[in-house]
mmCIF file of the N, C-alpha and C atoms, coordinates in Angstrom:
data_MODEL
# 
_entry.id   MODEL 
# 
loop_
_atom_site.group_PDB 
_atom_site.id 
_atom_site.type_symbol 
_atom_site.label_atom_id 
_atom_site.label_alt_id 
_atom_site.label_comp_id 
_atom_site.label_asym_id 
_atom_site.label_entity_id 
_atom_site.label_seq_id 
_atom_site.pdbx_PDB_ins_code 
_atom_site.Cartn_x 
_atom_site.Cartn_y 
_atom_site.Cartn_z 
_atom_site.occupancy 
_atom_site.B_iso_or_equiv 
_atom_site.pdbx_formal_charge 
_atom_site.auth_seq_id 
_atom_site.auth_comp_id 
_atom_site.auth_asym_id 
_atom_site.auth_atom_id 
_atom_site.pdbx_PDB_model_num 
ATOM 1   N N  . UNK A 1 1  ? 3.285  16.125  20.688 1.00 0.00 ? 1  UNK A N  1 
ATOM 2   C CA . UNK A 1 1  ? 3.663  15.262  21.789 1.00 0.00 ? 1  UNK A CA 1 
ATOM 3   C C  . UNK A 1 1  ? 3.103  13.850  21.605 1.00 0.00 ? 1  UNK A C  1 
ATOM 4   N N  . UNK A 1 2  ? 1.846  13.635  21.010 1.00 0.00 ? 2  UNK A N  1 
ATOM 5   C CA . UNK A 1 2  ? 1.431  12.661  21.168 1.00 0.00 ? 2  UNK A CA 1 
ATOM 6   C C  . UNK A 1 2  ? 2.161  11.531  20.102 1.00 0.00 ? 2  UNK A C  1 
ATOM 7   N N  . UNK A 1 3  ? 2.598  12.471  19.333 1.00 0.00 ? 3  UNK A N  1 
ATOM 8   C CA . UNK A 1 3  ? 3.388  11.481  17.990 1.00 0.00 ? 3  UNK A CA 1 
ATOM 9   C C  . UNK A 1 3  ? 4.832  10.770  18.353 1.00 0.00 ? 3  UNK A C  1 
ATOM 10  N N  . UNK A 1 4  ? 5.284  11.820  19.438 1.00 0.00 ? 4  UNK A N  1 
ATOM 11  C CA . UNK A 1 4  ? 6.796  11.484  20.236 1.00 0.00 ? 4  UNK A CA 1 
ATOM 12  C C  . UNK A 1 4  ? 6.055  10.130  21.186 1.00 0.00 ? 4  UNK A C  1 
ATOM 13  N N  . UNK A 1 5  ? 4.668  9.916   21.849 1.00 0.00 ? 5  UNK A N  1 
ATOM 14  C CA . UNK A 1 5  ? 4.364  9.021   22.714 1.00 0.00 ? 5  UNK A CA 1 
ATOM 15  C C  . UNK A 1 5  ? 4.082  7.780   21.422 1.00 0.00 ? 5  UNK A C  1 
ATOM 16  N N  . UNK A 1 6  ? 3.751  8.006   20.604 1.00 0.00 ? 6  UNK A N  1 
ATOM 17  C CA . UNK A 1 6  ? 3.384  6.696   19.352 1.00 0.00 ? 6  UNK A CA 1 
ATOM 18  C C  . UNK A 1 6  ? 4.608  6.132   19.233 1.00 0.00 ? 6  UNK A C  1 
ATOM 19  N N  . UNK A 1 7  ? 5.202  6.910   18.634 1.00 0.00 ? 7  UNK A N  1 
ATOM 20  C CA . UNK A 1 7  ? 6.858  6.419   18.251 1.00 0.00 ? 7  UNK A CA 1 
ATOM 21  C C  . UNK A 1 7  ? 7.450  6.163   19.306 1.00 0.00 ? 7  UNK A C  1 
ATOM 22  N N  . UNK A 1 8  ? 7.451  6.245   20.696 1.00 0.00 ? 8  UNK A N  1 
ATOM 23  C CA . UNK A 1 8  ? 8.014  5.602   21.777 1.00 0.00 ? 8  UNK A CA 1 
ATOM 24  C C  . UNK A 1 8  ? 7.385  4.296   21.954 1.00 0.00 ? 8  UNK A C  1 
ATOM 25  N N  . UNK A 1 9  ? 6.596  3.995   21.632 1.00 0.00 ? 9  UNK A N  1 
ATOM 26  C CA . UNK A 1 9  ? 5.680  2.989   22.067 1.00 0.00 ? 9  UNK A CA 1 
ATOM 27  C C  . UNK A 1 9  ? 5.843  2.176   21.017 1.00 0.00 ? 9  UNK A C  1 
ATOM 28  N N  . UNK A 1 10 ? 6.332  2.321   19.454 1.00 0.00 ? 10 UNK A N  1 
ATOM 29  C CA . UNK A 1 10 ? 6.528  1.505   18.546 1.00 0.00 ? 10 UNK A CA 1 
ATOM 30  C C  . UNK A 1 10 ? 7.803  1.122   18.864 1.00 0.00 ? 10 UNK A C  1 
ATOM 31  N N  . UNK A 1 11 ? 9.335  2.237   19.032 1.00 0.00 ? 11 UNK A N  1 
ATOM 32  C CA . UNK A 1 11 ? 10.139 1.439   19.602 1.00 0.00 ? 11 UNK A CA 1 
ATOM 33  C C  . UNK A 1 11 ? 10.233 0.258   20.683 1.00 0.00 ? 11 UNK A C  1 
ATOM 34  N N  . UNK A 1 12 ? 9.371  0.724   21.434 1.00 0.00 ? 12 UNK A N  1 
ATOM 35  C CA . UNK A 1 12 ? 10.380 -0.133  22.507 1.00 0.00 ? 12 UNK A CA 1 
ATOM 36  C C  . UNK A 1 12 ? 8.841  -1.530  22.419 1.00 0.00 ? 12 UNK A C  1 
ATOM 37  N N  . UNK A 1 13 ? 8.109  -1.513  21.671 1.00 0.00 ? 13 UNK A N  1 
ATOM 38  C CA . UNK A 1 13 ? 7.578  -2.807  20.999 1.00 0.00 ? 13 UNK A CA 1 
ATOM 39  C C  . UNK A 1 13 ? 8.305  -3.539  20.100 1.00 0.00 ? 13 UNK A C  1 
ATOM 40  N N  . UNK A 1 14 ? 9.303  -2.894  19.270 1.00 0.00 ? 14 UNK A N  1 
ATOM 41  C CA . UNK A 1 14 ? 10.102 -3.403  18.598 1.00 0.00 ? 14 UNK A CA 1 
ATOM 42  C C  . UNK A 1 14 ? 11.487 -3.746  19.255 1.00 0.00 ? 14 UNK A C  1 
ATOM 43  N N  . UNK A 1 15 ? 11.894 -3.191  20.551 1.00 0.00 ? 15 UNK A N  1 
ATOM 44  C CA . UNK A 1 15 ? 12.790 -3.819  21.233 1.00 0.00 ? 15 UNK A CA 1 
ATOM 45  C C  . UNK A 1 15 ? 12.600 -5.113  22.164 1.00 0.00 ? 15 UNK A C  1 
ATOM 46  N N  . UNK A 1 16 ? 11.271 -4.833  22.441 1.00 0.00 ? 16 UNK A N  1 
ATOM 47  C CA . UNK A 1 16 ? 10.674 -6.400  23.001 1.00 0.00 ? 16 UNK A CA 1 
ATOM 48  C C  . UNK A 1 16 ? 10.886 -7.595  22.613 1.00 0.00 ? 16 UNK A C  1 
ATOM 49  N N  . UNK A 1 17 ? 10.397 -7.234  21.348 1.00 0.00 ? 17 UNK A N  1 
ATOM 50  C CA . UNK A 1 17 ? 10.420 -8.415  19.979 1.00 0.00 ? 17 UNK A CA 1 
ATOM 51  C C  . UNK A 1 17 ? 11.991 -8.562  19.710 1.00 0.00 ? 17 UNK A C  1 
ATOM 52  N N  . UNK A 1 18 ? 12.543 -7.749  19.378 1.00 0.00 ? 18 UNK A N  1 
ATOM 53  C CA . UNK A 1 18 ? 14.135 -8.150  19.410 1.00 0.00 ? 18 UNK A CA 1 
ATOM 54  C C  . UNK A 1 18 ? 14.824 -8.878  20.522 1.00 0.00 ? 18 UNK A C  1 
ATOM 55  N N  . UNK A 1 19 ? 14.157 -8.446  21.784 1.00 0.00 ? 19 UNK A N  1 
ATOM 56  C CA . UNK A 1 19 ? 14.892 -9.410  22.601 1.00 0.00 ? 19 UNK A CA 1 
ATOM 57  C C  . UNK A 1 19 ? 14.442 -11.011 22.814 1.00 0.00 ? 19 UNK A C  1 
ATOM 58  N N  . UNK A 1 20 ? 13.335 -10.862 22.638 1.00 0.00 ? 20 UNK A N  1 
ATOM 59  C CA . UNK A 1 20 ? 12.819 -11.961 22.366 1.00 0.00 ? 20 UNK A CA 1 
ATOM 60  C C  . UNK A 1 20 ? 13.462 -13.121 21.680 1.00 0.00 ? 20 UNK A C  1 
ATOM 61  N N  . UNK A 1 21 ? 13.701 -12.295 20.686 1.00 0.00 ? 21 UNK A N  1 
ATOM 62  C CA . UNK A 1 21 ? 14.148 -13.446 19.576 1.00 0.00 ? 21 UNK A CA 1 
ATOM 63  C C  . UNK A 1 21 ? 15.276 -13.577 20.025 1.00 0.00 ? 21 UNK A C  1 
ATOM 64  N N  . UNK A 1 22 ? 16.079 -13.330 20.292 1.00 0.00 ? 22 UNK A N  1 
ATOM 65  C CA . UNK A 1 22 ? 17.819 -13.082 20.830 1.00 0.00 ? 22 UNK A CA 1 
ATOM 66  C C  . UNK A 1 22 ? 17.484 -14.169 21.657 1.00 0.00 ? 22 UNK A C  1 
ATOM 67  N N  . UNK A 1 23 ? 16.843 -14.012 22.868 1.00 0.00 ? 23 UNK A N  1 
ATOM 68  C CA . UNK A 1 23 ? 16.628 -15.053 24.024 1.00 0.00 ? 23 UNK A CA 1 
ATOM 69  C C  . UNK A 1 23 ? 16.679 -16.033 23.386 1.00 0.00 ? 23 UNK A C  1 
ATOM 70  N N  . UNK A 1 24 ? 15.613 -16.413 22.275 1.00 0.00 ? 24 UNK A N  1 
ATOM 71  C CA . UNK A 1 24 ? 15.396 -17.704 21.671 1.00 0.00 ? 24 UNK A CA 1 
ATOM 72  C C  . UNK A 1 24 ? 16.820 -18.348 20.620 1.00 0.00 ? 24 UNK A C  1 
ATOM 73  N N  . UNK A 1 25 ? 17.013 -17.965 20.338 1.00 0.00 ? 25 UNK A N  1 
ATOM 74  C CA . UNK A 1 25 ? 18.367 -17.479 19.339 1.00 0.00 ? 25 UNK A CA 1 
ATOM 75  C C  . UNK A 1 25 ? 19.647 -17.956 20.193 1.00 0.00 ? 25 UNK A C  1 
ATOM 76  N N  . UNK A 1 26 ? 19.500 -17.568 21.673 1.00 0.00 ? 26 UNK A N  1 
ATOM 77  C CA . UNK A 1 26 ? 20.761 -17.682 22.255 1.00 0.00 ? 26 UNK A CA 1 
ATOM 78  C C  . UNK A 1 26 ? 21.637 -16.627 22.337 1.00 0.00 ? 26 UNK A C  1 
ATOM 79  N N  . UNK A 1 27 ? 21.173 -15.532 21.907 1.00 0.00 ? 27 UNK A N  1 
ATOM 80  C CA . UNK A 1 27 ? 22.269 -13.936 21.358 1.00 0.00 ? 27 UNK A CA 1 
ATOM 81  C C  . UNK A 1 27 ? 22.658 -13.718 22.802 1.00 0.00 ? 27 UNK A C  1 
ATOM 82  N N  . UNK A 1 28 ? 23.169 -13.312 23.364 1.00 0.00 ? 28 UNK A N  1 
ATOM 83  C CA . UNK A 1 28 ? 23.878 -12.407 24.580 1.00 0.00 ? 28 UNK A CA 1 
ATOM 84  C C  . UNK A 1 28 ? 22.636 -11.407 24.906 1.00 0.00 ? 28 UNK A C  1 
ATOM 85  N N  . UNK A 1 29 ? 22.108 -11.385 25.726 1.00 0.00 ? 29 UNK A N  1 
ATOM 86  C CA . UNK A 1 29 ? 21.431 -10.410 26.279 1.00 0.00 ? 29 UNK A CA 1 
ATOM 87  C C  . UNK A 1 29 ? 21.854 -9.314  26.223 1.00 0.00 ? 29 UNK A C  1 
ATOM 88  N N  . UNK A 1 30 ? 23.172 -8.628  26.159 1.00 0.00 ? 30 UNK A N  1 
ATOM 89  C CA . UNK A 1 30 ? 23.369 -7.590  25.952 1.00 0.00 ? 30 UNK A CA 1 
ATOM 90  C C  . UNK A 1 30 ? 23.223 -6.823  24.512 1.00 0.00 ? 30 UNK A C  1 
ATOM 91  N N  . UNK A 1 31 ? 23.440 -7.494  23.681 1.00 0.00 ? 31 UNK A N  1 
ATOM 92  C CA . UNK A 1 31 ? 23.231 -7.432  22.188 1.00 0.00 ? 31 UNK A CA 1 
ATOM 93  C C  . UNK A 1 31 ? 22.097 -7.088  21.733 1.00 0.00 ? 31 UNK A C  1 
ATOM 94  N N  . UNK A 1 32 ? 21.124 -8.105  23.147 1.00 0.00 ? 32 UNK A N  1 
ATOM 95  C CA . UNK A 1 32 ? 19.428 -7.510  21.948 1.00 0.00 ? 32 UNK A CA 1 
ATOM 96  C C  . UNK A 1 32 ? 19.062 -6.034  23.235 1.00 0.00 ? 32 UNK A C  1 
ATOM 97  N N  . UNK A 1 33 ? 19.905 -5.633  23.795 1.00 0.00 ? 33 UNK A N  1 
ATOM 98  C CA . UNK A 1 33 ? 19.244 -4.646  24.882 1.00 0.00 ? 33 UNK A CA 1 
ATOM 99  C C  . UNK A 1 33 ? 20.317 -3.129  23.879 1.00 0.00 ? 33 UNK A C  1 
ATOM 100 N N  . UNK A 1 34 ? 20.764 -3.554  23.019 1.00 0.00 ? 34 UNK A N  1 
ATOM 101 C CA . UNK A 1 34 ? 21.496 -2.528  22.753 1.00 0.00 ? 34 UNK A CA 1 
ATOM 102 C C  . UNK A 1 34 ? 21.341 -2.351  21.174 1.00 0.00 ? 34 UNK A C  1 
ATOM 103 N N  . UNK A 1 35 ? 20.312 -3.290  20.600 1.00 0.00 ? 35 UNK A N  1 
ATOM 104 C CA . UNK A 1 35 ? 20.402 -3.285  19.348 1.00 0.00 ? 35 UNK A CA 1 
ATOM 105 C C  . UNK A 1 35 ? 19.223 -1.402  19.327 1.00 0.00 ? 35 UNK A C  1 
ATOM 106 N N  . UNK A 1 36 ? 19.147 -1.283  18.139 1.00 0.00 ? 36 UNK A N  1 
ATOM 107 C CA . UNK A 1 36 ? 18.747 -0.138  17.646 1.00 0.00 ? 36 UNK A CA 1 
ATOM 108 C C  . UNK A 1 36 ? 18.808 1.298   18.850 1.00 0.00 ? 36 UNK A C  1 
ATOM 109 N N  . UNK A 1 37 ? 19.744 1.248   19.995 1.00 0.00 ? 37 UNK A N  1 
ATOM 110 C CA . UNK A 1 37 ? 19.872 2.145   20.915 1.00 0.00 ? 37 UNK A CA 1 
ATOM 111 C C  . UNK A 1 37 ? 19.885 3.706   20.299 1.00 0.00 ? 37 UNK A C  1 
ATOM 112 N N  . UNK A 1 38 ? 20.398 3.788   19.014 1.00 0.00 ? 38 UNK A N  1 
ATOM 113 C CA . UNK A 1 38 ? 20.461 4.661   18.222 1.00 0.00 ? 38 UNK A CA 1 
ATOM 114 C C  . UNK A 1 38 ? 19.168 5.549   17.823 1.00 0.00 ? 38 UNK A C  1 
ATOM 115 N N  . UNK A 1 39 ? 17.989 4.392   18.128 1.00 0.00 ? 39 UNK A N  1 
ATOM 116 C CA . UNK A 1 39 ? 16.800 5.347   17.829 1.00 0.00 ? 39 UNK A CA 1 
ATOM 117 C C  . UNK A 1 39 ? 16.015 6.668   18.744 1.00 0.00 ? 39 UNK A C  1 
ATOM 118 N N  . UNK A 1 40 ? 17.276 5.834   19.641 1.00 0.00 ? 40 UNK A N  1 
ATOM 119 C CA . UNK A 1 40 ? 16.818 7.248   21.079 1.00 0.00 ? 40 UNK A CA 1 
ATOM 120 C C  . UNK A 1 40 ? 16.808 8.246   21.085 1.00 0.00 ? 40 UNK A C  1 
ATOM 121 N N  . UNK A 1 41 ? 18.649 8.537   19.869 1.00 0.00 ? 41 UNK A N  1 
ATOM 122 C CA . UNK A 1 41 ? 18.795 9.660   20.443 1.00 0.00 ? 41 UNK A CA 1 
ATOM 123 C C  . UNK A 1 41 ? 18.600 10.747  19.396 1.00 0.00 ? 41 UNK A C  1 
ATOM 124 N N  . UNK A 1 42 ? 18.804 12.040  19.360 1.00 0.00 ? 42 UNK A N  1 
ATOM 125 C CA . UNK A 1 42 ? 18.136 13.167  18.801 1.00 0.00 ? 42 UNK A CA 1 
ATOM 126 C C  . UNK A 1 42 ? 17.929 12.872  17.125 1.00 0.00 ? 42 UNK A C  1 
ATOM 127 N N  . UNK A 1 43 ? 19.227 12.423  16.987 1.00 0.00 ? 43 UNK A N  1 
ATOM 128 C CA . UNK A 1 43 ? 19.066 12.837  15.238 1.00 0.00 ? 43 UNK A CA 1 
ATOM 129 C C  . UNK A 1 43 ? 18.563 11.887  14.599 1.00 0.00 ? 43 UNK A C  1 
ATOM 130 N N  . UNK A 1 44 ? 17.697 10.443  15.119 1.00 0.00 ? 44 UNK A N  1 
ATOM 131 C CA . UNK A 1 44 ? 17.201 9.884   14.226 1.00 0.00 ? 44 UNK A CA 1 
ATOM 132 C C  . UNK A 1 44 ? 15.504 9.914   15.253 1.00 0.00 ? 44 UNK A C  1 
ATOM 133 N N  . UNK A 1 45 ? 15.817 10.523  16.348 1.00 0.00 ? 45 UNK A N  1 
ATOM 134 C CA . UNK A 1 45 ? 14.315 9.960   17.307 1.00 0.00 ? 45 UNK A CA 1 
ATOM 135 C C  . UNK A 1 45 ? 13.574 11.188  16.332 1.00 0.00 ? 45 UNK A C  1 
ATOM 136 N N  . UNK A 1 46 ? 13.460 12.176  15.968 1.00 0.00 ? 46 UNK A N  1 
ATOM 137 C CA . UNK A 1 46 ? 13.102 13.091  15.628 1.00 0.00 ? 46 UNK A CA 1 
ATOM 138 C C  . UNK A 1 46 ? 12.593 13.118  13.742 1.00 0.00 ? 46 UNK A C  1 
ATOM 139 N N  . UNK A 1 47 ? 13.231 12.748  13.213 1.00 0.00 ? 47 UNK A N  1 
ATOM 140 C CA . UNK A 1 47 ? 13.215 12.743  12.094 1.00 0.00 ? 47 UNK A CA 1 
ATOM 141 C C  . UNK A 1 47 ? 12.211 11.131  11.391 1.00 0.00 ? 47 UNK A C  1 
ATOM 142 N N  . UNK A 1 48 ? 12.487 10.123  12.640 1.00 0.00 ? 48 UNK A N  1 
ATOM 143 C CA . UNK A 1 48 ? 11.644 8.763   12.838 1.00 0.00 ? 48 UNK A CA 1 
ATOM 144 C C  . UNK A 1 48 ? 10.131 9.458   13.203 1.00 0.00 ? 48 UNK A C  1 
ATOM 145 N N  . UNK A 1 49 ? 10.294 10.094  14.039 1.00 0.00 ? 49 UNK A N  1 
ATOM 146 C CA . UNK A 1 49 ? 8.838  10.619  14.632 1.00 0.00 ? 49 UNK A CA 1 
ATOM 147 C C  . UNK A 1 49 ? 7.873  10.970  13.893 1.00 0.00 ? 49 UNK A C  1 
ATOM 148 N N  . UNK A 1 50 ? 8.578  12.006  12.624 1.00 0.00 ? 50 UNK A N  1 
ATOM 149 C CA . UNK A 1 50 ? 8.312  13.066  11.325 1.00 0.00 ? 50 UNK A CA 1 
ATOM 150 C C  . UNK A 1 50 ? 7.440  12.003  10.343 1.00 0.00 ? 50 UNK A C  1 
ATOM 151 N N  . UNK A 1 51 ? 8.299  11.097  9.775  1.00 0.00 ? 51 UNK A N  1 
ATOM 152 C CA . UNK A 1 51 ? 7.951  9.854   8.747  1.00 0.00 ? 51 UNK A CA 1 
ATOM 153 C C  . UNK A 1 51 ? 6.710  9.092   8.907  1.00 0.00 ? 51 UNK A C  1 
ATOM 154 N N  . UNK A 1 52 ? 6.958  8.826   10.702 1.00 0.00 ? 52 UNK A N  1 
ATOM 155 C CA . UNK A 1 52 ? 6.256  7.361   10.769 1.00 0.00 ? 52 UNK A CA 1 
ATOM 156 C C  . UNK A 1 52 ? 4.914  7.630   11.476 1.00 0.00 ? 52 UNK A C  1 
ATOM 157 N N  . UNK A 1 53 ? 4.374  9.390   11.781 1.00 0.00 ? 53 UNK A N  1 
ATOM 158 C CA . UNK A 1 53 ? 3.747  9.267   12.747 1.00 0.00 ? 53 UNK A CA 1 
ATOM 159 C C  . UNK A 1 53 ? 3.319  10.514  12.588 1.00 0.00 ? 53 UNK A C  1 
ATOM 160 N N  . UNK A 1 54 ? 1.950  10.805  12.536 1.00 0.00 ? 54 UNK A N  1 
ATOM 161 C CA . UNK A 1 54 ? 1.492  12.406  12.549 1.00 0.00 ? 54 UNK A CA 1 
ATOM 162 C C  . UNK A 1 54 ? 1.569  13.208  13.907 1.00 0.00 ? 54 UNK A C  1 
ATOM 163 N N  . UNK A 1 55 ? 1.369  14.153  13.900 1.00 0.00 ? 55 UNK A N  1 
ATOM 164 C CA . UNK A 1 55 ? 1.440  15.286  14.809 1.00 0.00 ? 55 UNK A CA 1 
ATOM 165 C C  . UNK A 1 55 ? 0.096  14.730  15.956 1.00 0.00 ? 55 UNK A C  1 
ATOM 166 N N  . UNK A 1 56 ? -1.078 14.120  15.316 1.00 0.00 ? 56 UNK A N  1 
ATOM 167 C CA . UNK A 1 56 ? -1.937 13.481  16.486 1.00 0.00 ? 56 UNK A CA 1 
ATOM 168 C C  . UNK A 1 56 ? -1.719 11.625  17.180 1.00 0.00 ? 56 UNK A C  1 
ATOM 169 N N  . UNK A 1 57 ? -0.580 11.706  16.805 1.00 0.00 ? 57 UNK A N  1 
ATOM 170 C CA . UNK A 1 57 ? -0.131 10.004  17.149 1.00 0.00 ? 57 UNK A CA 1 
ATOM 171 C C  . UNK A 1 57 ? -0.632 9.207   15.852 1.00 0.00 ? 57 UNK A C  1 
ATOM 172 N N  . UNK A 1 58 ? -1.423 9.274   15.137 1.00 0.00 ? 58 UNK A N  1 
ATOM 173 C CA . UNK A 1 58 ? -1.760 8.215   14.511 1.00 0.00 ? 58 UNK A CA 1 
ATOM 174 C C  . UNK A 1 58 ? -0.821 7.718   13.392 1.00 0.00 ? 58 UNK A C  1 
ATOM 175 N N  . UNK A 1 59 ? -0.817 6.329   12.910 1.00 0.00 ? 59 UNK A N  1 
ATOM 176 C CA . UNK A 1 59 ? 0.336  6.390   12.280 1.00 0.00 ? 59 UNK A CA 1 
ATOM 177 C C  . UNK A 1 59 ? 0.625  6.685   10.706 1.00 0.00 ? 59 UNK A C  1 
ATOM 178 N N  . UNK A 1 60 ? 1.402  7.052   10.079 1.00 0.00 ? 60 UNK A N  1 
ATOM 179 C CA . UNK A 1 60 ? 1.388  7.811   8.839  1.00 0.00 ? 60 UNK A CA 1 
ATOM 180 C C  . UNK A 1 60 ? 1.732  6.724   7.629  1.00 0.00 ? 60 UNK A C  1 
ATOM 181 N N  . UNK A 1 61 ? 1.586  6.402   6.727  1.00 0.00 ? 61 UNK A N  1 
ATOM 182 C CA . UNK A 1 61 ? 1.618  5.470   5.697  1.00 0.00 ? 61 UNK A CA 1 
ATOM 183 C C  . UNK A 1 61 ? 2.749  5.788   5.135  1.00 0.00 ? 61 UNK A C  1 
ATOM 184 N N  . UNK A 1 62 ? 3.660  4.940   5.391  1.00 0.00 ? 62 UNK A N  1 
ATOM 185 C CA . UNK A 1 62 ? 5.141  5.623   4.571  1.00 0.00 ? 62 UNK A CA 1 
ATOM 186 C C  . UNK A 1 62 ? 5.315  4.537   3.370  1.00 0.00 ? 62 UNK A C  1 
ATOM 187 N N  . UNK A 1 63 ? 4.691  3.645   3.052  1.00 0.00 ? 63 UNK A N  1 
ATOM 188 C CA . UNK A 1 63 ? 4.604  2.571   1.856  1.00 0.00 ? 63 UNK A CA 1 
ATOM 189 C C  . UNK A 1 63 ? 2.943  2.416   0.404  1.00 0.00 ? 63 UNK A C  1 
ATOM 190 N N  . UNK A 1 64 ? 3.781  1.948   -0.338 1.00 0.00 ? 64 UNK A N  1 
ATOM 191 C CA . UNK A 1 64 ? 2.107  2.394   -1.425 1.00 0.00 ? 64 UNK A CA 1 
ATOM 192 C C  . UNK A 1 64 ? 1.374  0.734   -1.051 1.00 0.00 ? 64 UNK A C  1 
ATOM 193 N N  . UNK A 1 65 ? 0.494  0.704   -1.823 1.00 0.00 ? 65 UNK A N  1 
ATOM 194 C CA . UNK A 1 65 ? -0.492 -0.470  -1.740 1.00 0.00 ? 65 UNK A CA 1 
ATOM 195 C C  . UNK A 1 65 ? 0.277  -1.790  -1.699 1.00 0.00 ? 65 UNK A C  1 
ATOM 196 N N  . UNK A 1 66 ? 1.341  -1.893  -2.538 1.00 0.00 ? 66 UNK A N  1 
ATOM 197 C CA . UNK A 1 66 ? 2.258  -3.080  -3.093 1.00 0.00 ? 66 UNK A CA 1 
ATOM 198 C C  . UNK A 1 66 ? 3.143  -3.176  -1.832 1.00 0.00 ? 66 UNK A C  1 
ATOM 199 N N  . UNK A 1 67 ? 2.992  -2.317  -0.580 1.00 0.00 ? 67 UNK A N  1 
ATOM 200 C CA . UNK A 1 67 ? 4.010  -2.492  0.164  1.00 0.00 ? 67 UNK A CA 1 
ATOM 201 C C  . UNK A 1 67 ? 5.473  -2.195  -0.007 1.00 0.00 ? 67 UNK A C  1 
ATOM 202 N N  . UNK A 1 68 ? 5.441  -1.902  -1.582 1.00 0.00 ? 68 UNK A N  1 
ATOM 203 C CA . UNK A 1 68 ? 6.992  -1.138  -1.458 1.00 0.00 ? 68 UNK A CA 1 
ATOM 204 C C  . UNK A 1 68 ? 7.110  0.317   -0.848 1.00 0.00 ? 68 UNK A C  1 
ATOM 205 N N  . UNK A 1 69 ? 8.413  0.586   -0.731 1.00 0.00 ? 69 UNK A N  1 
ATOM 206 C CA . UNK A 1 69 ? 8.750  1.768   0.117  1.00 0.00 ? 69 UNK A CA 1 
ATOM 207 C C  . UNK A 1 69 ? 10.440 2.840   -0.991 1.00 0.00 ? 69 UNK A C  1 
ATOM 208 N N  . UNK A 1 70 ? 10.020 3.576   -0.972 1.00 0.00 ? 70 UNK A N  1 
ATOM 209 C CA . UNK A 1 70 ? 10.720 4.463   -2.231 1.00 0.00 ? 70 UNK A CA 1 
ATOM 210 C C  . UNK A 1 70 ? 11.798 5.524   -0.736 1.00 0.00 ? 70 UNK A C  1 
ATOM 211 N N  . UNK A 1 71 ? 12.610 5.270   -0.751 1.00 0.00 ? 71 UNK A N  1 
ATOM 212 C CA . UNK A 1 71 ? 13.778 5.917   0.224  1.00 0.00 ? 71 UNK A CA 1 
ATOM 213 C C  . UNK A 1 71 ? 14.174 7.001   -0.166 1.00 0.00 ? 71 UNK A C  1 
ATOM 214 N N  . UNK A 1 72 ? 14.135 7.552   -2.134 1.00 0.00 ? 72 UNK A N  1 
ATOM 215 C CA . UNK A 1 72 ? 14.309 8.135   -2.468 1.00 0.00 ? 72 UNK A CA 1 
ATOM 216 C C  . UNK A 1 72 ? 13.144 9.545   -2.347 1.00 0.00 ? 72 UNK A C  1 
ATOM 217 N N  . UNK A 1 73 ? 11.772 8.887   -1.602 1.00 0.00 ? 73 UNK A N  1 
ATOM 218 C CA . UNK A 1 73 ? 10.831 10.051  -1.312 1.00 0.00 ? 73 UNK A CA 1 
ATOM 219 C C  . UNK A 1 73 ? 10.961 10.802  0.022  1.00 0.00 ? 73 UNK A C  1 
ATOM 220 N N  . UNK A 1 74 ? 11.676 10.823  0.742  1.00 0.00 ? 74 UNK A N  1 
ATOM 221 C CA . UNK A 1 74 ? 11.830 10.667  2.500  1.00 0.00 ? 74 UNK A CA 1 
ATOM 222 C C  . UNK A 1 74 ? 12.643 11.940  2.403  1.00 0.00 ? 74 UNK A C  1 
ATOM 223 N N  . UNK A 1 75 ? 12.460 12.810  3.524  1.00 0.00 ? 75 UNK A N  1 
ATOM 224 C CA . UNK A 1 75 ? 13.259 14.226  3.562  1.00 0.00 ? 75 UNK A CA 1 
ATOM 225 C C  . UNK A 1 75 ? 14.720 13.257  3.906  1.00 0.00 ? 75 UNK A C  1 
ATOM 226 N N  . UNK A 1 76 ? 15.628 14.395  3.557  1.00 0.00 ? 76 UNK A N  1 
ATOM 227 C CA . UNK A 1 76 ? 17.062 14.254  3.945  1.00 0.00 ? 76 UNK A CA 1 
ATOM 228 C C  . UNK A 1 76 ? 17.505 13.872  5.372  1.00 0.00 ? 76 UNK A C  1 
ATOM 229 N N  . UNK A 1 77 ? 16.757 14.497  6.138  1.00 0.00 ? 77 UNK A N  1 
ATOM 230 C CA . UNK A 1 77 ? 16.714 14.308  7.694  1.00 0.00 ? 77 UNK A CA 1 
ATOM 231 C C  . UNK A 1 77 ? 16.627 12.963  7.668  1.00 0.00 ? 77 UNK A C  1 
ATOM 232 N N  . UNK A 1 78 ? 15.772 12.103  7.382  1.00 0.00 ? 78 UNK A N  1 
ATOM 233 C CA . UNK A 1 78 ? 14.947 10.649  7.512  1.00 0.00 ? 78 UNK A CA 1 
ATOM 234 C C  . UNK A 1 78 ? 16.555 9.915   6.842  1.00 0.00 ? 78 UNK A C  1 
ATOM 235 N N  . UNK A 1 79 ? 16.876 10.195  5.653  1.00 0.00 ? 79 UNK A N  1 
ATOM 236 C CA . UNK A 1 79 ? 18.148 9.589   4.831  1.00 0.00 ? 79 UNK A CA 1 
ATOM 237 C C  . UNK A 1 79 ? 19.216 9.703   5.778  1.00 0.00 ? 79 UNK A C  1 
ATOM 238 N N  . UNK A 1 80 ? 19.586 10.965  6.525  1.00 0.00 ? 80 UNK A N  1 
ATOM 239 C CA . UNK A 1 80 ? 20.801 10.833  7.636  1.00 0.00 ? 80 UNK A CA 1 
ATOM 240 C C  . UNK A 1 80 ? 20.694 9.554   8.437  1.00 0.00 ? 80 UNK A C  1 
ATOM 241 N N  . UNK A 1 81 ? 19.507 10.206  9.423  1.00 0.00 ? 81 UNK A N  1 
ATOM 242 C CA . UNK A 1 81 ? 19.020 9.290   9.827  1.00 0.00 ? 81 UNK A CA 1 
ATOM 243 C C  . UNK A 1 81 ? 19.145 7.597   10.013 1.00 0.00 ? 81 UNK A C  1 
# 
């Protein structure tokens, strides 16, 4: 549960920031309230949760030292996703 409360709390920090910028930007308010809406729902909230976030909330290192990130290491779920 607590990893479903992390990853809620990273989304909708990252929807903040999106609207933000939109405001500044000039985007349609509706645009930045609807951008990534997709992360809500089952088949990517779940599989996002898995990747980015352990079973005690804390958050999980999905990149090496260099900051790159290998897509090709990520369960299939995460690739639907």
């Amino acid at each position: 549960m607590k990893a479903h409360l992390a990853y809620l709390k990273t989304v909708l920090r990252h929807k903040y920031y999106v609207y933000q910028a939109c405001r500044l930007l000039g985007v349609p308010w509706w645009i930045a309230v609807v951008h990534d809406w997709r992360k809500f729902f089952p088949r990517q909230w779940f599989p996002y949760v898995k990747i980015f976030h352990n079973p005690d909330g804390s958050k999980r290192t999905v990149r090496d030292r260099s900051g790159a990130y290998d897509p090709g290491a990520q369960a299939d779920s995460f690739k639907r996703a």
